[in-house]
C-alpha positions as CSV (number, residue, x, y, z in Angstrom):
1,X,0.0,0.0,0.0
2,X,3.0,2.6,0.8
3,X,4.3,1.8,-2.6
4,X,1.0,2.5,-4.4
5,X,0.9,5.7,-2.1
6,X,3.9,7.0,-3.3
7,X,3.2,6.4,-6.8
8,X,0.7,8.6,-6.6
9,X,1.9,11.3,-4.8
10,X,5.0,11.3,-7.8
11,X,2.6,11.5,-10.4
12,X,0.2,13.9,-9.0
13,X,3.8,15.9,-8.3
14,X,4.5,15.4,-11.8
15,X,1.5,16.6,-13.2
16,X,1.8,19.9,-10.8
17,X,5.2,20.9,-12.3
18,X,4.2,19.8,-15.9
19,X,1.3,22.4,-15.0
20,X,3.2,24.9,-13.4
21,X,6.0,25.1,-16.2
22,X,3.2,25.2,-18.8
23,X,2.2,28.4,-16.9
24,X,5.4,30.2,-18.1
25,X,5.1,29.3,-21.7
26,X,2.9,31.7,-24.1
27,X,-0.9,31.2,-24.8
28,X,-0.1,32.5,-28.4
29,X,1.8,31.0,-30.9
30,X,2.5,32.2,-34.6
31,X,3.3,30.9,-37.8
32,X,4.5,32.3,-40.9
33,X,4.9,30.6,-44.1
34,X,6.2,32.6,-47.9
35,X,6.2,32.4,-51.0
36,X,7.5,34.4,-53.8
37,X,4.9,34.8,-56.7
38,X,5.8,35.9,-60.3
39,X,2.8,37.4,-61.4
40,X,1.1,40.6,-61.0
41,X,-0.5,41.9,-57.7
42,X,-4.3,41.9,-59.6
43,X,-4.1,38.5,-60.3
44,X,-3.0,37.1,-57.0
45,X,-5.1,39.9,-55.3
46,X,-8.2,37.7,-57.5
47,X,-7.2,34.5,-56.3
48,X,-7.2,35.6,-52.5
49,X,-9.8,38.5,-52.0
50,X,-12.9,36.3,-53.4
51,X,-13.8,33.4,-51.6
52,X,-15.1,32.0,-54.3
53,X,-12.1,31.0,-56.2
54,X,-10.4,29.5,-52.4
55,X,-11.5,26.0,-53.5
56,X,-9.1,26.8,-56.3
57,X,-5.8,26.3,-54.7
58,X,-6.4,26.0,-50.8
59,X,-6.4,22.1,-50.0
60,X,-8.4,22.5,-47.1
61,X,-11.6,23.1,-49.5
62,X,-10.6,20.7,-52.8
63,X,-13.5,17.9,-51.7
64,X,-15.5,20.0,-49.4
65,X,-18.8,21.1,-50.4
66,X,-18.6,24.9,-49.5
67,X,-21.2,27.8,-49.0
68,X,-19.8,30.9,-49.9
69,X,-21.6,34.1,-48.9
70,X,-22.9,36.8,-51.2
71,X,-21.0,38.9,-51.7
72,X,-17.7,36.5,-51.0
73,X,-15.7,39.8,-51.2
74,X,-16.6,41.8,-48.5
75,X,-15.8,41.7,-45.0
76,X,-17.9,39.1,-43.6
77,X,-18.2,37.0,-46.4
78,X,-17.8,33.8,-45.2
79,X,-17.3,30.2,-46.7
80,X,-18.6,27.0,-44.1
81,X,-18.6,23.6,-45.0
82,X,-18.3,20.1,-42.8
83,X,-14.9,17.8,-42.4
84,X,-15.6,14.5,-40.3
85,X,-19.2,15.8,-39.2
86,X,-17.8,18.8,-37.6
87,X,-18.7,22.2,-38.8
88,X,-15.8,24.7,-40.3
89,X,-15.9,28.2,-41.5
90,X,-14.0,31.4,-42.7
91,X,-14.8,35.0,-42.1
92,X,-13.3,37.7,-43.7
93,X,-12.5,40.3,-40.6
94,X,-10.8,43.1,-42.7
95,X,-9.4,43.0,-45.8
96,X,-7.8,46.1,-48.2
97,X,-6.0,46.2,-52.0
98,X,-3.0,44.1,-50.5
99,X,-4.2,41.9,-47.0
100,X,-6.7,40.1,-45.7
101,X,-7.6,39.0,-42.3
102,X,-9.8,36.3,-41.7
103,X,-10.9,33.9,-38.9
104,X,-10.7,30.1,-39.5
105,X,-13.1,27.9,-37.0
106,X,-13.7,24.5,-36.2
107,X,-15.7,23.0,-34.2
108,X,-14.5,22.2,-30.7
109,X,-11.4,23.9,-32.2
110,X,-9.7,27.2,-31.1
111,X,-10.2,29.8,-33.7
112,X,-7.5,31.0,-35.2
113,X,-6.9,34.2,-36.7
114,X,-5.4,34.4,-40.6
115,X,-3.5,36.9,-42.7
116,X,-2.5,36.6,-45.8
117,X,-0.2,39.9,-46.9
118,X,1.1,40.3,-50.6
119,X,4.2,42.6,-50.5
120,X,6.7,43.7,-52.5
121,X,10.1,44.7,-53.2
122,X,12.4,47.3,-54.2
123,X,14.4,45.4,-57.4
124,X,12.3,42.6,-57.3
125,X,9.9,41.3,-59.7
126,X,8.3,38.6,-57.9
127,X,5.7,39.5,-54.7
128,X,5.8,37.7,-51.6
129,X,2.3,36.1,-50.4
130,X,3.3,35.9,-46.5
131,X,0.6,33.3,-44.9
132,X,0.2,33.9,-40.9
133,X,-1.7,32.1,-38.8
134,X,-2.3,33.3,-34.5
135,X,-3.0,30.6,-32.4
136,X,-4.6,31.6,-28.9
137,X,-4.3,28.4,-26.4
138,X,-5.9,27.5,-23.5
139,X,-4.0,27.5,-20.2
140,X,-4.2,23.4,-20.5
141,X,-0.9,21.7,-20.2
142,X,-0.8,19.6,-23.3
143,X,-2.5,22.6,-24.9
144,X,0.6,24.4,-24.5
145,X,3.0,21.8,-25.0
146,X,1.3,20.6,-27.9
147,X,1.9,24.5,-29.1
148,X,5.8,23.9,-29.5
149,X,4.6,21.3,-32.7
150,X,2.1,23.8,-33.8
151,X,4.0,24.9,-36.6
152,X,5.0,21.0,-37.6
153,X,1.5,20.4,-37.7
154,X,0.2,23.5,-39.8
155,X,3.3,24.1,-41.7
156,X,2.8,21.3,-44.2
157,X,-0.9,22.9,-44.7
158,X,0.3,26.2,-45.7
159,X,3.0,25.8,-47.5
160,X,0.6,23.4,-49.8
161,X,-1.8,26.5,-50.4
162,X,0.9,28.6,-51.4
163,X,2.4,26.5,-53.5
164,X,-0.8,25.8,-55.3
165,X,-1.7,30.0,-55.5
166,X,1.7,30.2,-56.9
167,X,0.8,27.9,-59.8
168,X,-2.4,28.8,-60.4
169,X,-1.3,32.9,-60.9
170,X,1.6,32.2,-62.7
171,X,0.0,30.1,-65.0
172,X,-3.6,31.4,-65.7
């Protein structure tokens, strides 16, 4: 019985200082993926600003069926559709000539905040799209833990949409 007591007074001891360290780590994480583009600003400016044309080259939506908001231009607009019975969604939260802003949900998910950013520069003839994604986590251990992999996780994601926007401007 003392050697089942002490067992559990370890783990439970553990589980304290995994908390407690967990405490000292940030509740927001950020990711940031590129991409330079050869084309012009209008073209890649069509791709991203109208949700309509997301399904387009943003793997996330290939096989989903989507509703899109009219107008899927504006802030607002919005696209949902399911994945594994659970609903999703975007909503434009502010968007101009060069970035958008948009939130991405899912169900029993954190939201996460999106920006997508075309810039230029000087001597340059290509545009970067910059892809950034803010992460708000709970105070949860593994929540926050799980946050140093964040990037891992996403990354893949990302760098598959901007590879695909990159074709699709360049060669339509």
């Amino acid at each position: 019985m003392q050697k089942l007591k002490s067992f559990f007074i370890i783990i439970v001891a553990f589980f304290v200082l995994l908390t407690l360290v967990s405490l000292l780590m940030p509740s927001r994480v950020i990711t940031a993926h590129t991409i330079m583009i050869n084309a012009p600003k209008e073209k890649i400016s069509y791709y991203l600003m109208d949700l309509n044309n997301w399904q387009k080259w943003n793997p996330m939506l290939e096989n989903a069926s989507l509703q899109v908001s009219e107008p899927s231009t504006s802030v607002n607009g919005y696209i949902t559709w399911k994945t594994n019975d659970k609903n999703n969604g975007i909503r434009i939260l502010r968007k101009d000539y060069s970035s958008l802003m948009f939130n991405q949900t899912r169900e029993g998910d954190n939201t996460v905040v999106n920006e997508l950013k075309i810039q230029s520069f000087k001597d340059a003839n290509d545009l970067q799209v910059e892809w950034i994604g803010i992460h708000q986590l709970k105070w949860y251990p593994w929540e926050k833990f799980a946050g140093m992999f964040l990037d891992k996780i996403t990354g893949p994601a990302y760098d598959t949409a901007l590879h695909r926007l990159k074709v699709l401007a360049e060669n339509n």
